[in-house]
Wavefront OBJ file of the C-alpha trace (Angstrom):
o trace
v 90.718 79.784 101.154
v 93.838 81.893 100.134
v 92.454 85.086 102.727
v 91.896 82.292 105.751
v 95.595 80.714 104.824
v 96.834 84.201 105.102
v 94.856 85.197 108.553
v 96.065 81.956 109.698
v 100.025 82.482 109.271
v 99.424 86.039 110.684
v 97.862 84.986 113.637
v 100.611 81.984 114.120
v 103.432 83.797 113.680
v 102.399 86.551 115.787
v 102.433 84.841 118.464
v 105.678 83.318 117.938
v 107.984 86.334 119.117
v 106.454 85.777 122.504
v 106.684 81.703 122.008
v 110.267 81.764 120.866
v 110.894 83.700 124.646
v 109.281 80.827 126.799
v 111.624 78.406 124.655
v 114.777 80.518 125.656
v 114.050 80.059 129.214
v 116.556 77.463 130.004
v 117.685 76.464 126.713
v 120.280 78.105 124.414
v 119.181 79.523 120.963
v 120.796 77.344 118.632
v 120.004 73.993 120.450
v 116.344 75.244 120.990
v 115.884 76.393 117.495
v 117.476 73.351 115.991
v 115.059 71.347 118.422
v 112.390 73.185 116.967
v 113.181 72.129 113.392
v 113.888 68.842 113.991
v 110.325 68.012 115.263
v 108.996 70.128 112.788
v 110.765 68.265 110.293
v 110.115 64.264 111.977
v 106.977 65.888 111.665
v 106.614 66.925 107.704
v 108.623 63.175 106.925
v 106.187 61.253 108.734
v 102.957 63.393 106.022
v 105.174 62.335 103.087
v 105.240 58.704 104.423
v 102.015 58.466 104.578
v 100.520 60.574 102.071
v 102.583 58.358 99.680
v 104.929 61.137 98.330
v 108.059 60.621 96.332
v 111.098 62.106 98.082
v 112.361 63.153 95.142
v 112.728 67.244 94.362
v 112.935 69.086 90.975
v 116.597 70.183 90.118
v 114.988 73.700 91.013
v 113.468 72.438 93.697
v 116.826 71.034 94.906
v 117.636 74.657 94.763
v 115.107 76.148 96.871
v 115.426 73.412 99.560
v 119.397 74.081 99.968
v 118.568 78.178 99.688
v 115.705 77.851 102.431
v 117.637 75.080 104.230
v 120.510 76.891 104.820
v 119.444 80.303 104.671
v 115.674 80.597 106.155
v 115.680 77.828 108.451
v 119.392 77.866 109.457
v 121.098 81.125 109.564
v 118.229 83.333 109.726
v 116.662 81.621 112.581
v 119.805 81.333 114.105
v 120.243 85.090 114.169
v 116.701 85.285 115.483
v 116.997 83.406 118.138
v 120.355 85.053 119.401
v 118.599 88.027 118.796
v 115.991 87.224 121.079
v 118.310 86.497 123.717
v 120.011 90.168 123.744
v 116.847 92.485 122.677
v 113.473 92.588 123.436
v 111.055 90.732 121.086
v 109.458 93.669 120.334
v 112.720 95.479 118.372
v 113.299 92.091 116.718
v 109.918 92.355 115.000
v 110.385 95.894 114.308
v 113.770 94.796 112.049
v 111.988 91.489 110.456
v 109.079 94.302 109.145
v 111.988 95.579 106.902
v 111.864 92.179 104.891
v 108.721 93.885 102.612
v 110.828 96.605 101.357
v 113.807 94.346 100.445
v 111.599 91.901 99.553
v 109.993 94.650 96.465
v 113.642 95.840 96.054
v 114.654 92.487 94.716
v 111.822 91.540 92.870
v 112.121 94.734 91.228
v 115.626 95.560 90.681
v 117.278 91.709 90.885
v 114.536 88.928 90.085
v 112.473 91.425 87.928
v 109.550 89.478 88.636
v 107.290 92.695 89.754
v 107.503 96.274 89.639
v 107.665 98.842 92.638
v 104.569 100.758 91.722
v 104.181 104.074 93.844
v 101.032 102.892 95.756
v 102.916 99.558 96.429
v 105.967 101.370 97.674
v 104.358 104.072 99.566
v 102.287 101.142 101.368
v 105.312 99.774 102.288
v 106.750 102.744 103.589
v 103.536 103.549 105.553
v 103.553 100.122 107.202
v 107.109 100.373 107.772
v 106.596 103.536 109.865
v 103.919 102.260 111.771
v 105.788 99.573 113.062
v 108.403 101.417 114.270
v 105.430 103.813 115.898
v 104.365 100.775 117.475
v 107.312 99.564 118.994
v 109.489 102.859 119.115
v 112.183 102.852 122.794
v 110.669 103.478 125.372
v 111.961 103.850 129.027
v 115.876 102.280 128.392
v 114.568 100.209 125.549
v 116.657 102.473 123.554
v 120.101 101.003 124.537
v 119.370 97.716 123.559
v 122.543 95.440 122.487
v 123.521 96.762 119.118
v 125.003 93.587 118.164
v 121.677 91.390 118.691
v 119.566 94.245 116.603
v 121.967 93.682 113.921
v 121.664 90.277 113.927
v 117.461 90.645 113.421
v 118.243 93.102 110.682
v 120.422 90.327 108.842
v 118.392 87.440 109.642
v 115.162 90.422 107.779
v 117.614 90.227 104.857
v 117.942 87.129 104.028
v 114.510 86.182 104.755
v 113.289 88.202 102.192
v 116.143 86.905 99.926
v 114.295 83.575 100.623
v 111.384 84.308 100.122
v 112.256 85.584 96.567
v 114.063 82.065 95.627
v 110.977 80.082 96.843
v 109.034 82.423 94.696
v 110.917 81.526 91.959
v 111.939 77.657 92.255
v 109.535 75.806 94.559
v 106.137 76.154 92.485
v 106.589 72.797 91.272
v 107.334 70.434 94.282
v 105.002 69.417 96.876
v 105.674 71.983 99.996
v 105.499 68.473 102.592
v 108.744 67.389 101.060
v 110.350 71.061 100.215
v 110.282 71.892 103.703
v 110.680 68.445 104.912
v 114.384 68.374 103.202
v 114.850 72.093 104.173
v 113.830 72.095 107.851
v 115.364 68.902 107.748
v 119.026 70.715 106.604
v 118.253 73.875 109.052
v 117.920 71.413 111.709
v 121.608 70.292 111.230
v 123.328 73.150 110.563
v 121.470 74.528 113.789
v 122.562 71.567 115.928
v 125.975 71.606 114.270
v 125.982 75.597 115.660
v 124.682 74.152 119.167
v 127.330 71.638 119.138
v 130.586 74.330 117.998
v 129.349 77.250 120.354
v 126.594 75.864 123.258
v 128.527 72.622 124.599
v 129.097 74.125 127.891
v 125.877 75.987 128.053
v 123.158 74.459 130.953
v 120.339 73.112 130.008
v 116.889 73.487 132.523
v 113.705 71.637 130.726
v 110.702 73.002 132.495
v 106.818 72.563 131.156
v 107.163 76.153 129.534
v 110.192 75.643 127.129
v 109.322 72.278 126.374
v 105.684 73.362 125.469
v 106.769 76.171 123.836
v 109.046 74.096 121.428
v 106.097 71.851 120.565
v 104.293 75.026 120.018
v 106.819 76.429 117.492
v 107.355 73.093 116.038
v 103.579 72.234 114.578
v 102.336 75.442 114.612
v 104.639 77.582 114.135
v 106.603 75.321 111.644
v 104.522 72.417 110.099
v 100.700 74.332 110.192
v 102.437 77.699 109.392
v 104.911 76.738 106.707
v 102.731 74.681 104.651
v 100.337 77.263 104.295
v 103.095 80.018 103.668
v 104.010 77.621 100.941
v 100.504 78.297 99.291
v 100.462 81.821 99.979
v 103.710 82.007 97.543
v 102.143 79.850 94.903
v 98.867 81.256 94.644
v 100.105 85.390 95.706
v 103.538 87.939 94.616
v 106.197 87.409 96.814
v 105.719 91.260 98.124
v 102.159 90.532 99.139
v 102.977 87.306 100.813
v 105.796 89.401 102.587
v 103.143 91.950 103.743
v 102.762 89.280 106.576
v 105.537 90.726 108.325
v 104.048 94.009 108.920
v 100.779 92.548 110.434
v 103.110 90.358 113.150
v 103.183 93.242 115.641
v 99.492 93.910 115.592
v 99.031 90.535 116.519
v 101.314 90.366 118.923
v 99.955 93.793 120.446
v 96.086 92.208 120.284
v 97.062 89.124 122.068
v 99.224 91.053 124.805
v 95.440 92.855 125.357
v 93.569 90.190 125.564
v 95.660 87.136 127.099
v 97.445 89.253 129.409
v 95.249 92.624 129.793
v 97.853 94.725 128.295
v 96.417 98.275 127.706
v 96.954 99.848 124.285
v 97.869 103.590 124.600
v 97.766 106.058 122.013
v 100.853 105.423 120.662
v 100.110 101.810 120.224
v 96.653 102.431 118.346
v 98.324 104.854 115.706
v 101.020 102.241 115.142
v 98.286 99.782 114.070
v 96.431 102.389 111.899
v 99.040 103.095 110.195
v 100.432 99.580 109.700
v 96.929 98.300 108.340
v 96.669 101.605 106.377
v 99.643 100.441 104.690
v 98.993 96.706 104.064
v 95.515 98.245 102.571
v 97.607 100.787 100.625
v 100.148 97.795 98.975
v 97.401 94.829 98.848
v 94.299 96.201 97.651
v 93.745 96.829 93.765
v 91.981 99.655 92.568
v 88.761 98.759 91.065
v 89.158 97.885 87.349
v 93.089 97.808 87.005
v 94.576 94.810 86.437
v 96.160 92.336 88.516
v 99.339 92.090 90.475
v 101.740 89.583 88.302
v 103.293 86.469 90.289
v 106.432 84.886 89.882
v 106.573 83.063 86.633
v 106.671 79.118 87.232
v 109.598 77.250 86.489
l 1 2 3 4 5 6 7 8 9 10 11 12 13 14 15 16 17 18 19 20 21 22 23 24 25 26 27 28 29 30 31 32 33 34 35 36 37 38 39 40 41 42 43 44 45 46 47 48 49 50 51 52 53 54 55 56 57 58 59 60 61 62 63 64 65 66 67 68 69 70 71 72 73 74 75 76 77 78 79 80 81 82 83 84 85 86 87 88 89 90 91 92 93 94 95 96 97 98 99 100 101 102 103 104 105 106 107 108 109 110 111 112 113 114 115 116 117 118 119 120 121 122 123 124 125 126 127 128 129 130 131 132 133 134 135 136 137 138 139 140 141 142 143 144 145 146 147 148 149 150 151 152 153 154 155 156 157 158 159 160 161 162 163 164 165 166 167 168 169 170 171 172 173 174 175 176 177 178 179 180 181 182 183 184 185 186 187 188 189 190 191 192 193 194 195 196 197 198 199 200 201 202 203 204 205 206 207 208 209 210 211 212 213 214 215 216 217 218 219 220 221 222 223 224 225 226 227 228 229 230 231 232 233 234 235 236 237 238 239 240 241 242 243 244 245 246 247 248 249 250 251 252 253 254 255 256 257 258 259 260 261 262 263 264 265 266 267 268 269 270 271 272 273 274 275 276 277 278 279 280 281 282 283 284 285 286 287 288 289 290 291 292 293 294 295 296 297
């Protein structure tokens, strides 16, 4: 179950970078983002409804809902989707690959929940690499806006700062209501950012930005989230943040096949090496023991 859960939010969120594009035609980030997360979240309500949950969160869940609230669904996406307006999708998934190493860093060095072994970290550093291969400038790519690649490197950031909090707070709360209170919270803050900076901004619905929205909203939200939820509970936070690394290939695959995008030679070492690296960090020697998770609270 755990390896499908995993192919699963790979293959979803690979294809989001491209989604989160056809939403921006027409709409402004922050009102289609906060769009997104408000469907997403009608969405996760109407499961607790009926799957007769209590409402009710932990005191530590309370804390992971506000940190994921406000940081992963609000600000980071936020500074995704801007992002996404200024540089090409590509770069922005090169900067959210980064989230693995700070990801380890904190575990190591700040939550202390795992330890940066050299295999893990060299992994990391492989994958890292062949990401960049993968989407390295090419032909004026290269003088991108500065400003939206640092917003994709901060929104990398504190994504992997989330993903360390949920590690450590959310195991006991059901992941319906954790992210329906947290999407739920991104969702405001996101429309409350619409409403300060994209009142005068013109809106054009078309099929494409609609469907995409709907797209990003149940897949790419509900479908996605819930099982990212189980991939923290039942995996380390660094291996769940491998993810990241595999986004690109997918992306790459699905440019090849939906849209006959050839892969050159550049392009096929960029995937070696990143699977070479997820390989590296994620699979255990034979007979040594294995990776700790986060404790439980």
């Amino acid at each position: 179950m755990i390896p499908f859960l995993y192919a699963l939010v790979c293959l979803i969120w690979g294809s989001t970078w491209l989604a989160i594009k056809f939403g921006l035609e027409g709409v402004p980030p922050f009102l289609g983002a906060g769009l997104r997360f408000t469907l997403a979240a009608a969405i996760l309500w109407a499961l607790v409804f009926f799957a007769g949950l209590s409402p009710r969160l932990t005191p530590r869940g309370r804390r992971a809902a506000v940190i994921a609230g406000v940081l992963g669904f609000g600000v980071c996406y936020a500074l995704v989707y801007w992002a996404e307006t200024r540089v090409s999708s590509g770069l922005v998934a090169v900067l959210c690959a980064i989230a693995p190493l700070v990801t380890a860093l904190l575990t190591a060095f700040v939550a202390r929940t795992e330890t940066l072994s050299p295999r893990k970290a060299a992994g990391i550093a492989i994958g890292i690499i062949g990401v960049v291969v993968l989407f390295r400038p090419r032909e004026g790519v290269a003088s991108a806006d500065s400003l939206g690649l640092l917003a994709a490197f901060v929104s990398s950031v504190g994504a992997a700062g989330n993903l360390v909090a949920q590690s450590l707070w959310s195991k006991k709360d059901d992941a319906r209501v954790l992210n329906a209170w947290s999407m739920s919270l991104g969702a405001a803050l996101l429309l409350g950012l619409s409403f300060l900076f994209e009142r005068g901004a013109v809106v054009r619905w078309t099929p494409a930005n609609v469907g995409a929205i709907f797209y990003l909203a149940v897949l790419g939200s509900v479908v996605a989230f819930l099982s990212y939820y189980k991939l923290i509970r039942a995996l380390p936070a660094t291996q769940v943040s491998m993810i990241t690394l595999i986004f690109p290939v997918v992306a790459v695959l699905l440019g090849w096949v939906v849209l006959g995008e050839r892969l050159n030679a550049d392009a096929g070492f960029g995937i070696a090496m990143i699977m070479g690296g997820v390989g590296l960090a994620l699979v255990k020697r034979k007979g040594s023991s294995p990776a700790s998770a986060a404790p439980a609270a």
